[in-house]
C-alpha positions in Angstrom: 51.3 -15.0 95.4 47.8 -14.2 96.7 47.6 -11.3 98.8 44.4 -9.2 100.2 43.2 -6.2 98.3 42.2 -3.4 100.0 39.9 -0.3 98.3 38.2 2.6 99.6 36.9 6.0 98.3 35.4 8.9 99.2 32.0 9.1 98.0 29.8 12.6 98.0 32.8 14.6 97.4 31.0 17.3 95.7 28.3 17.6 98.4 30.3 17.7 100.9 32.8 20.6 99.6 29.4 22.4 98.6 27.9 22.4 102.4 31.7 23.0 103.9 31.6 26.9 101.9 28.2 27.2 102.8 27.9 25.9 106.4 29.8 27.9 108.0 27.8 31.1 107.2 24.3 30.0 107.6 24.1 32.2 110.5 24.7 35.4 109.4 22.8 34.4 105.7 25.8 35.1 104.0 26.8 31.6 102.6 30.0 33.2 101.7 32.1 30.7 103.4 35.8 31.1 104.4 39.0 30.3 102.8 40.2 28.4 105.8 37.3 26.3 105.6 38.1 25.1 102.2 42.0 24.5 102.8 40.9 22.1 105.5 38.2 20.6 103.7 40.0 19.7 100.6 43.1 18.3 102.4 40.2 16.2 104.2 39.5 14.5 101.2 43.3 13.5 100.5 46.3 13.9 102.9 43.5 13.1 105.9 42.5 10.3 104.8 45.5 8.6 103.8 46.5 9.4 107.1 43.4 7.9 108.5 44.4 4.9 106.0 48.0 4.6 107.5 49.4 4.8 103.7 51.0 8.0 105.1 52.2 8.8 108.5 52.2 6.1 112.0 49.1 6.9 113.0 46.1 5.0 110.7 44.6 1.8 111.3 46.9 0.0 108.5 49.8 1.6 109.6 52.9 -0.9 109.2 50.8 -3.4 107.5 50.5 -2.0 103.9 51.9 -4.4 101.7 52.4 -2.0 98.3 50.3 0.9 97.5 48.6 0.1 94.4 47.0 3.6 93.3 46.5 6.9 96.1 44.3 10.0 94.3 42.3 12.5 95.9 39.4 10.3 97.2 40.7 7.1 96.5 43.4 4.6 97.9 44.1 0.6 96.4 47.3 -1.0 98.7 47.7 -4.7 99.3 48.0 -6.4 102.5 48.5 -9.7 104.1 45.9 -9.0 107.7 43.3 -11.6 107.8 40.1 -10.5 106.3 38.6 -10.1 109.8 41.0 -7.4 110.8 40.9 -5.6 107.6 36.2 -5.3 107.5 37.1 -4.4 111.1 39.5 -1.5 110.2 37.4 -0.7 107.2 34.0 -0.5 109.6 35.9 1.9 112.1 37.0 4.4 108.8 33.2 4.2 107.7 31.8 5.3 111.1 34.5 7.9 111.7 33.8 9.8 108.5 30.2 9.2 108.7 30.0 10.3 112.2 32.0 13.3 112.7 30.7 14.7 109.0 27.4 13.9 109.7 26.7 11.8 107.1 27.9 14.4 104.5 31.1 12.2 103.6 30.5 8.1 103.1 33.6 6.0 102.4 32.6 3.1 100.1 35.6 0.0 100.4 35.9 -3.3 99.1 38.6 -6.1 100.2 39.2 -9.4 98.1 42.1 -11.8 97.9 44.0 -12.2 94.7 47.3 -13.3 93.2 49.1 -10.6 92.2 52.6 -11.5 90.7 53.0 -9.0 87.9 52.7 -5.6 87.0 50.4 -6.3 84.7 48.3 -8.5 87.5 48.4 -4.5 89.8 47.0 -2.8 86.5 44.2 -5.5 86.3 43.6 -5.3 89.9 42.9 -1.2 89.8 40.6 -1.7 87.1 38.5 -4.1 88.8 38.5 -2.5 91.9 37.4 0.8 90.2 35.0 -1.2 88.4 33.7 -2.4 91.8 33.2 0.8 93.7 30.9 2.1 91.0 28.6 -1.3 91.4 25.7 -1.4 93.1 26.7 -4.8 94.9 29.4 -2.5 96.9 26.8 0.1 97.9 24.9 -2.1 99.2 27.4 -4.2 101.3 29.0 -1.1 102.5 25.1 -0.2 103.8 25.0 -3.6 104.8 27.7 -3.9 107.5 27.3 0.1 108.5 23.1 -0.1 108.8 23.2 0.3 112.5 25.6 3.3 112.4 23.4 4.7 109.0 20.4 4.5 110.2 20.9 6.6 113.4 20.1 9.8 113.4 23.4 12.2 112.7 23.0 15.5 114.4 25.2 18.8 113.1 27.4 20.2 116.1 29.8 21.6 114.1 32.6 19.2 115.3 35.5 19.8 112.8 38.1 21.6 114.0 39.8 23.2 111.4 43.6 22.8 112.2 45.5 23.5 109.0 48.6 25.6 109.6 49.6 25.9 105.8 48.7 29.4 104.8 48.1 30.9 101.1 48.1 34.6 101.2 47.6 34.7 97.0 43.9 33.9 97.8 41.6 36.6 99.0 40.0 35.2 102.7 36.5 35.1 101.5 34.1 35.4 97.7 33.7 39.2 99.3 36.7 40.4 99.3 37.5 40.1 95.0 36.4 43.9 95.0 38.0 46.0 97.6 36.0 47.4 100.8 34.4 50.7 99.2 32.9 47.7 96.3 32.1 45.0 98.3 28.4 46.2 99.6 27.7 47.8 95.9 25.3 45.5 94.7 26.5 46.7 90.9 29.5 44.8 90.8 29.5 40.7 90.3 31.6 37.9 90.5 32.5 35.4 87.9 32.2 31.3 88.6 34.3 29.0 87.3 33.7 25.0 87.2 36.3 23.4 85.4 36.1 19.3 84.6 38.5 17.4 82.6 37.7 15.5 79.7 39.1 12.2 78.6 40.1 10.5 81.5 38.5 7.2 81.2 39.6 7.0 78.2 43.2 7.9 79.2 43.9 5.2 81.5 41.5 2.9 79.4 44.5 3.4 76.7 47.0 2.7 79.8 48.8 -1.1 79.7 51.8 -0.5 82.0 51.1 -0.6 86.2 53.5 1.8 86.8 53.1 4.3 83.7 49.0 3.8 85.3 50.5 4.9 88.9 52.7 7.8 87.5 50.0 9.3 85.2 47.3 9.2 88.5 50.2 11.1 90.6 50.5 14.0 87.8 46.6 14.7 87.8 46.8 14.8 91.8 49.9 17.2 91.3 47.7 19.8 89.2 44.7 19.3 90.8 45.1 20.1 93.9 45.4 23.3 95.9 48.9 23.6 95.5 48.8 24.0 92.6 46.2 26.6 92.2 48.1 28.3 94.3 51.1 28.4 92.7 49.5 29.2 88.9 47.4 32.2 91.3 50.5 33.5 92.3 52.0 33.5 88.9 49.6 35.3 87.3 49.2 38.0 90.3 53.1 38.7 89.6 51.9 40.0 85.9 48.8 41.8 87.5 48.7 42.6 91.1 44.9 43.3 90.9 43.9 40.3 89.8 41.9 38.1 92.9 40.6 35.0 93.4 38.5 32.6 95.8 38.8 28.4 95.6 35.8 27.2 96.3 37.2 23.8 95.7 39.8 21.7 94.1 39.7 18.0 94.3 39.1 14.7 92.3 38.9 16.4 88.4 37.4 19.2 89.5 38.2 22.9 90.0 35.7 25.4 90.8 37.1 29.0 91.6 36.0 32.9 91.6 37.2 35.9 90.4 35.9 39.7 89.5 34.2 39.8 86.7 36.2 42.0 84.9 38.9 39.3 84.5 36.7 36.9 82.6 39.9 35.8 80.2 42.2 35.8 83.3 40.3 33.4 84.6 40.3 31.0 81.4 43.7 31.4 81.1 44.3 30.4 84.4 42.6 27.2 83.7 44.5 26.9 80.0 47.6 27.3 82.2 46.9 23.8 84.3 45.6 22.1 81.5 48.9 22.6 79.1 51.0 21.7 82.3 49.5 18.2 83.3 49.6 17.6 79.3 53.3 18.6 79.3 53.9 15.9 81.9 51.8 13.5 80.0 54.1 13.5 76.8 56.7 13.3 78.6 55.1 10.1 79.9 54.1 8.8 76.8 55.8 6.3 74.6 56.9 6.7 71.1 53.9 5.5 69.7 51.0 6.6 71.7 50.1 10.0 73.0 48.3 11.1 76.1 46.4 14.5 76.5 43.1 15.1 77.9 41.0 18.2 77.8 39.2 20.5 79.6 35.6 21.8 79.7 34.7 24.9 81.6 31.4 26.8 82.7 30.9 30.0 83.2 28.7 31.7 85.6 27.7 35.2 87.1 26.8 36.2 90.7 26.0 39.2 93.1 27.0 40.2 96.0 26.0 37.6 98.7 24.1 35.5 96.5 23.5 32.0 98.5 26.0 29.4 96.6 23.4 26.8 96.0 22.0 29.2 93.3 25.3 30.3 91.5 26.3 26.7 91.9 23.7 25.1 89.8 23.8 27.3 87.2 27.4 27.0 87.0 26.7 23.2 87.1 24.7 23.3 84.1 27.0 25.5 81.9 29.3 23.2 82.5 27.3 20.6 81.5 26.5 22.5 78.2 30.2 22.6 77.7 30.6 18.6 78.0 27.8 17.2 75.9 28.1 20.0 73.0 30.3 18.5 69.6 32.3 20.2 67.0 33.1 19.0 63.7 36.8 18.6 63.7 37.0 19.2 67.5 38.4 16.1 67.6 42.1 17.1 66.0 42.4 19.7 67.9 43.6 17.8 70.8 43.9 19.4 73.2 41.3 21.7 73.4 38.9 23.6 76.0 35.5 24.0 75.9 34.0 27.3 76.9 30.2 27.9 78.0 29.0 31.0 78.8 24.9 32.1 78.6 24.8 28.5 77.4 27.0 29.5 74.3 29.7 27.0 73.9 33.2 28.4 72.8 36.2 26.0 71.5 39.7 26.8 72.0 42.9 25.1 71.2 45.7 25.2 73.8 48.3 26.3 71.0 46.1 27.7 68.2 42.2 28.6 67.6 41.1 27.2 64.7 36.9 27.4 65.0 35.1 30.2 64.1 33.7 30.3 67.5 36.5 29.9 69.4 37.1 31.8 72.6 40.3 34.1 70.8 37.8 35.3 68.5 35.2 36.1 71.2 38.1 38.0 72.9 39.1 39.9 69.7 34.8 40.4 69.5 34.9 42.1 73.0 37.9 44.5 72.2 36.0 45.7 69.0 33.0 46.5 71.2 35.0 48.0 73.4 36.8 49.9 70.6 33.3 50.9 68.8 32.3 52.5 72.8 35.3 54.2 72.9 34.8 56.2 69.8 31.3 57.1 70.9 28.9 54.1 69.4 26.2 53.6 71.5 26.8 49.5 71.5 24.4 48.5 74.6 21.4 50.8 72.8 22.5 49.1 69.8 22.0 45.7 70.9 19.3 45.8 73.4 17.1 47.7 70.1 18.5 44.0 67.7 17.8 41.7 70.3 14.1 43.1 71.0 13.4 43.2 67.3 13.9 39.8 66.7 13.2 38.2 70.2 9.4 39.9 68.9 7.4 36.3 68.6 6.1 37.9 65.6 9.0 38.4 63.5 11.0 35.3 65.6 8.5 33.0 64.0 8.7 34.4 60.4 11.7 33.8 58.1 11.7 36.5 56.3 10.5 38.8 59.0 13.3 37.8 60.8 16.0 37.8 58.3 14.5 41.6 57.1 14.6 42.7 61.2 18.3 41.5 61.2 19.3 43.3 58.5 17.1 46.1 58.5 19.3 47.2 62.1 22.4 46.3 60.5 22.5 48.9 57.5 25.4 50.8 58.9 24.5 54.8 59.9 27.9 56.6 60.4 30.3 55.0 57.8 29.7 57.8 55.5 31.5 60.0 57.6 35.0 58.3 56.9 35.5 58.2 61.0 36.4 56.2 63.8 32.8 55.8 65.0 31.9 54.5 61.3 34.6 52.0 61.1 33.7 50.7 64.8 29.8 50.6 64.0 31.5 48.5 60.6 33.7 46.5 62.9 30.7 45.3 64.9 28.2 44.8 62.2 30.9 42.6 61.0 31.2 40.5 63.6 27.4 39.9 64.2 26.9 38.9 60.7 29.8 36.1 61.2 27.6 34.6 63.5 25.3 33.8 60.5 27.8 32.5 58.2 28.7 29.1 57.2 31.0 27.5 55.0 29.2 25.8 51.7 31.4 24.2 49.7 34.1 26.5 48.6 31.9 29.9 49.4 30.1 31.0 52.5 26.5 31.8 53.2 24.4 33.5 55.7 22.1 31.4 57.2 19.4 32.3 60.0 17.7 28.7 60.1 18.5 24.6 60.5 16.2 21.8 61.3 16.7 22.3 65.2 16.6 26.2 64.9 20.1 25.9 66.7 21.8 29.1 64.3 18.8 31.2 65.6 19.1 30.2 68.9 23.0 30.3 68.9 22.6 34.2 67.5 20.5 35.2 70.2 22.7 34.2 72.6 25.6 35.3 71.0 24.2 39.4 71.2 22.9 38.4 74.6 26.4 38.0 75.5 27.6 41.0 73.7 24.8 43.2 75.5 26.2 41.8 78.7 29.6 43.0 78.4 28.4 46.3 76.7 27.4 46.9 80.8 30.0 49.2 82.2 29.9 46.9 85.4 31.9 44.2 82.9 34.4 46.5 81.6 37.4 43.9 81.2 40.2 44.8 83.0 42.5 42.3 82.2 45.6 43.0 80.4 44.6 42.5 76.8 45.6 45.0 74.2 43.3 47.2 73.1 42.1 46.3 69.0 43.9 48.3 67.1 41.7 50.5 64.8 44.6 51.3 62.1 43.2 47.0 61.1 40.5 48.4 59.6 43.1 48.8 55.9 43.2 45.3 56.5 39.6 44.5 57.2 38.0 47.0 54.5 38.0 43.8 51.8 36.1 41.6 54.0 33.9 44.4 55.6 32.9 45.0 52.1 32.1 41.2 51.7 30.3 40.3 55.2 28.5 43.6 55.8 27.4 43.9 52.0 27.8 41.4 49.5 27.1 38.6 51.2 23.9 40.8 52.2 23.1 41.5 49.0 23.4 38.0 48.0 21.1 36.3 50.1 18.0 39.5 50.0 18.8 38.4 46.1 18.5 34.5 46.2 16.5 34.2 49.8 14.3 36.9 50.0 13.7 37.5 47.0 13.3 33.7 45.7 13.5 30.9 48.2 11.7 33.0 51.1 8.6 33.6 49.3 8.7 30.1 47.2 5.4 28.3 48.1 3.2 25.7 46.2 0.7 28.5 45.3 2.8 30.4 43.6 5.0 29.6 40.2 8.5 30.0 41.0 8.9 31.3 37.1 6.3 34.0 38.5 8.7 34.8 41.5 11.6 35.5 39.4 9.3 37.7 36.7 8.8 39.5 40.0 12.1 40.0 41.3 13.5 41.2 37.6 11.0 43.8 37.6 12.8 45.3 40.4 16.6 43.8 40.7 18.5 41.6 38.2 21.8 39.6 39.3 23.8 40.1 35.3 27.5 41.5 34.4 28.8 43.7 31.6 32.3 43.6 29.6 34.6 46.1 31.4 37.2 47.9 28.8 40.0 45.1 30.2 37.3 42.7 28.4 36.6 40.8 32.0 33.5 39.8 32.8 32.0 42.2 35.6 28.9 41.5 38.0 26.3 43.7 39.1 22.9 44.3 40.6 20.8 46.0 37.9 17.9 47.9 40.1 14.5 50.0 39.6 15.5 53.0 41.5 13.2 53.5 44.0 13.2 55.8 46.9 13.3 54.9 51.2 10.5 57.7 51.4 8.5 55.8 48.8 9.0 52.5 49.4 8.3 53.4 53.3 5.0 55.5 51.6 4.0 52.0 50.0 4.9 50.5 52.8 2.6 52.6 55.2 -0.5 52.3 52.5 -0.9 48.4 52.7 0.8 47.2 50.0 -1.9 48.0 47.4 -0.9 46.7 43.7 -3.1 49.8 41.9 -1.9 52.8 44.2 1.6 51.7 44.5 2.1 51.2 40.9 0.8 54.7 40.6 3.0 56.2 42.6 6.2 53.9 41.1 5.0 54.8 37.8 5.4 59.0 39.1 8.9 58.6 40.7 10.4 56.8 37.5 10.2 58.5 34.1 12.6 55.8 32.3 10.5 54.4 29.4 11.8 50.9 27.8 12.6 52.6 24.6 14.4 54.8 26.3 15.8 52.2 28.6 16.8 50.0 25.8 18.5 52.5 23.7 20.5 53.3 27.0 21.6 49.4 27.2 23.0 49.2 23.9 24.8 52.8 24.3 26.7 51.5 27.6 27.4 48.1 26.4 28.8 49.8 23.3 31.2 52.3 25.8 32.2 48.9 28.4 29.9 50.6 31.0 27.7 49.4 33.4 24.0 48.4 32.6 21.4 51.2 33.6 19.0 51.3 36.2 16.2 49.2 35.1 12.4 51.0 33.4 8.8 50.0 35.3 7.1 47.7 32.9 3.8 48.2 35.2 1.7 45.9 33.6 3.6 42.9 34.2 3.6 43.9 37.6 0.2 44.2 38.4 -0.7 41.3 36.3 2.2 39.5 38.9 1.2 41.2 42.0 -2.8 40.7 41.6 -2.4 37.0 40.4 -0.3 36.1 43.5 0.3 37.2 46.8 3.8 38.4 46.5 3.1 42.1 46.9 3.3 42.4 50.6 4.9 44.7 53.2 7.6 42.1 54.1 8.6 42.5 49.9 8.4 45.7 50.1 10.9 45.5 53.1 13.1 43.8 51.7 13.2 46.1 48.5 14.0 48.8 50.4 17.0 47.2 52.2 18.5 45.7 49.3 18.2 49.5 48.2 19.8 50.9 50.8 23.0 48.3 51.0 23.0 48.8 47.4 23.7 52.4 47.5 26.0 52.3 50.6 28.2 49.7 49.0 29.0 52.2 45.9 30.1 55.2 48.5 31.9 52.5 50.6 33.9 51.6 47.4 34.8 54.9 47.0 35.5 55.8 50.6 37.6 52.4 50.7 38.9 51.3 47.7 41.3 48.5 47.6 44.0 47.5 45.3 42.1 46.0 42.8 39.0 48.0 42.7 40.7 51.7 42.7 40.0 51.6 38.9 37.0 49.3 38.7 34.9 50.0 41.6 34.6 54.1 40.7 37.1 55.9 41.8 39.8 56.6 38.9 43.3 57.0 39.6 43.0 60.8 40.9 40.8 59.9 43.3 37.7 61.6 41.7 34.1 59.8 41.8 33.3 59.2 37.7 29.7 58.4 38.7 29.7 61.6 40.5 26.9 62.8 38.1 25.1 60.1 36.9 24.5 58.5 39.7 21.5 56.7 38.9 24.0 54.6 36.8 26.1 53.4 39.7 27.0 49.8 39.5 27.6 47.5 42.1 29.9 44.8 42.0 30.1 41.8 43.9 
């Protein structure tokens, strides 16, 4: 049977919500808006107008002559009717001018009516989908234009003319963005606000998927359930029974959108206040779903910091474009972990999995990041000096520009200073160094490997940003206050095997095969004259242990951080540093080889390696190999070295209390000889 198809929707939504926070406020400069203000203007956009519709209440112009409602969402209404098409355009004119007069132009209703024969469910899905279809033409701007041009074209004047009647009160929100610090706070310009935008992901797809008219109409009312004021309210409330501190301010809440306040000292609050709305809508979707389909859409979220009394159209955009970071950046595997949320923060994007984190930058190990820095200032590490000093070095365009500059300046700030001590303040300053140098990792096959560049310089970039955000929340004034657990420190036993790897092997490894090889390879230079280079001063080999097992280590020329910072200061000079090697190491290559054969013989470690000097001047004055950066990198490979033997002994694990130089009675047997220390990998 044909019927007529009514449509309309709300178009501007966004703009207008933005200039109802702000408007009220222009005249004390303040644009802090009010919470009132909000409440009124959000149910504006939903219960109003199907009000003004007649799909609710007696009072709208279809009132008693709505056939079936098709599909009501915040913003959008679909009903059939059987009025003549004259008195529907007539109804439908008298909505447009309402909303475009007394907003002044700020909302604009966009509609559509057609006649159709709807005799199926399947006929009401088909109908939805065209009519969305419809709206989003251009053919139904410019009709709407069309028929309202005299109305549109009029000047619209701003009196103020709402009236802001809404009785419904929601004493869980704080009255204005202000008030999220208490009175003695609110006018200290050192304490900020966090933004939240939240968006979800999916949905096109989700009712693109959709082949039932009524699973289509029950799936639209659980979004509008969630995503709506109530419910913010409610999930507010909730979380203020756990922590009575905890504030917030809705700025808005309509459509897919959720944008919302909060101190920033509860930055995870506020995600997990989000997390909490996302799991709920998807706990109503499975329910929904059928046994052989599944529905559950996502969530992206940015992140954004503002003063006191900042004007909302700045905190707004930037918000706007973290979350925009958030929606067009891609994980491998992101996709199976449905459903997920991504983070963006200081446009660093942070994936996180509604039941577990699997991604190594997900936002749980961001959170575990922040109580380690916390942790590591606790014990007395200086963590914002620390930072600040990393992020200058290599934010330097000099040493940005230069790969091995860079890698060296990274490093070179990295070599741990209190771990010696066997304290708290050593194992934070580990803990941290740790979790920088994670940021530089990735998975190769079945080992991983620090890596500082790619062919869009995105690992750089992302590192930077990463200790950006880290220096951030180093500043007492974002202290986290949630309720998190502190880290406990007694997880270093359980960290010391992977310190050992991350902070120093894997170190090792690359100033071994990247700075040492592939950093300095060039077209000019042999790479069989690279390597000749490198032996003269480290060699990657292994030794039989008395067990018989195969054991690695770094065989070095034992040089000195005074003279390798002397050579360094001099120029680099081939002749005059070869001097002065030649003076600080008296090994000789008989005596050298005699020593080999003697530890190989006893199922000891290789000794420390003799200066053949004329190789290496025939080497350094041949090529261009002999620079400071070399020298650089000699002296932190040097100093890792060295640390990596005490940290052995100060640490030992399970398997290395025997092997790695501590015997069974706790006594050093390199204690004397220590320019034989080996280190293993």
């Amino acid at each position: 049977m044909a019927v007529r198809i009514v449509t309309l929707s709300i178009d501007k939504v966004q703009t207008f919500l933005f200039d109802t926070i702000s408007e009220h406020t222009q005249k004390s400069q303040m644009n802090s808006g009010t919470l009132q203000n909000i409440i009124s203007s959000s149910r504006i956009i939903s219960e109003d107008l199907f009000r003004m519709i007649g799909v609710e209440g007696n009072d709208g112009f279809f009132s008693g002559m709505v056939k079936e409602i098709l599909l009501k969402c915040s913003g959008v209404c679909i009903f059939s009717t059987d009025l003549e098409e004259r008195q529907i355009k007539e109804s439908l004119r008298k909505i447009f001018e309402f909303y475009y007069r007394e907003y002044d132009g700020k909302l604009f209703i966009k509609y559509l009516c057609f006649e159709t024969e709807v005799a199926s469910d399947t006929d009401k899905l088909q109908v939805i989908r065209k009519c969305k279809k419809r709206l989003k033409s251009k053919s139904c701007l410019n009709e709407v234009i069309r028929e309202n041009r005299q109305i549109i074209f009029e000047p619209q004047y701003s009196a103020d003319k709402r009236v802001w009647t809404d009785e419904k009160k929601y004493p869980m929100f704080e009255e204005t963005i202000n008030k999220l610090y208490s009175k003695v706070l609110t006018d200290n310009e050192r304490y900020f606000r966090i933004i939240y935008k939240a968006d979800l992901d999916g949905m096109g797809q989700l009712f693109e998927g959709i082949n039932s008219f009524e699973q289509y109409k029950r799936i639209s009312e659980i979004l509008s359930k969630y995503i709506c004021l109530d419910s913010l309210a409610a999930t507010t409330e909730a979380f203020k029974k756990t922590d009575d501190d905890f504030k917030l301010y809705p700025l808005y809440i309509a459509g897919d959108d959720i944008l919302f306040a909060v101190p920033a000292s509860y930055i995870v609050t506020g995600v997990n206040l989000c997390k909490v709305i996302l799991r709920e809508i998807n706990d109503e979707l499975e329910i929904e779903a059928d046994y052989e389909e599944k529905f559950t859409i996502s969530m992206s979220i940015g992140i954004e910091f503002t003063i006191n009394r900042e004007p909302i159209r700045y905190y707004y955009e930037r918000v706007q474009r973290q979350l925009e970071c958030a929606k067009i950046t891609d994980s491998e595997g992101l996709k199976s972990m449905q459903p997920h949320i991504r983070i963006c923060m200081n446009q660093y994007v942070f994936f996180d999995c509604i039941d577990k984190d699997a991604k190594p930058q997900s936002w749980s190990h961001f959170i575990h990041d922040l109580k380690i820095l916390k942790s590591a200032e606790s014990e007395g590490f200086k963590v914002h000096h620390f930072m600040y000093g990393l992020l200058s070095k290599i934010t330097d365009p000099a040493v940005r520009e230069h790969k091995l500059k860079y890698s060296n300046a990274v490093f070179y700030h990295l070599i741990p200073s209190y771990f010696e001590s066997k304290s708290k303040l050593g194992e934070g300053e580990l803990l941290l160094i740790d979790l920088l140098l994670k940021q530089v990792v990735e998975k190769k096959g079945r080992s991983s490997v620090i890596k500082f560049y790619d062919k869009d310089g995105r690992v750089k970039e992302k590192f930077e940003q990463y200790i950006r955000l880290l220096l951030l929340f180093s500043d007492e004034r974002f202290h986290l206050t949630d309720h998190i657990p502190d880290y406990d420190v007694s997880n270093f036993d359980i960290q010391k095997k992977n310190i050992r790897t991350n902070v120093f092997n894997r170190v090792l490894r690359y100033l071994y095969q990247e700075s040492l090889f592939n950093s300095v390879t060039s077209g000019a230079v042999d790479s069989d004259q690279i390597k000749k280079m490198r032996d003269l001063f480290v060699i990657d080999t292994k030794y039989k242990n008395q067990s018989g097992k195969d054991v690695q280590v770094y065989q070095t020329l034992r040089l000195s951080k005074s003279l390798l910072h002397q050579m360094k200061s001099l120029g680099a000079d081939p002749d005059l540093d070869a001097k002065l090697i030649q003076l600080n190491v008296l090994k000789t290559k008989e005596k050298y080889e005699v020593s080999v054969e003697t530890r190989k013989a006893g199922c000891k470690p290789p000794p420390s390696l003799y200066f053949d000097e004329k190789r290496f001047l025939d080497i350094a004055k041949s090529t261009n190999l002999w620079k400071e950066d070399y020298i650089d990198t000699l002296l932190i490979f040097n100093a890792l070295n060295d640390q990596l033997i005490k940290y052995k002994i100060l640490y030992p694990t399970t398997k290395n209390k025997k092997d790695g130089g501590v015997t069974k009675h706790g006594k050093n047997r390199y204690k004397n000889n220590d320019k034989n220390k080996p280190v293993y990998r």
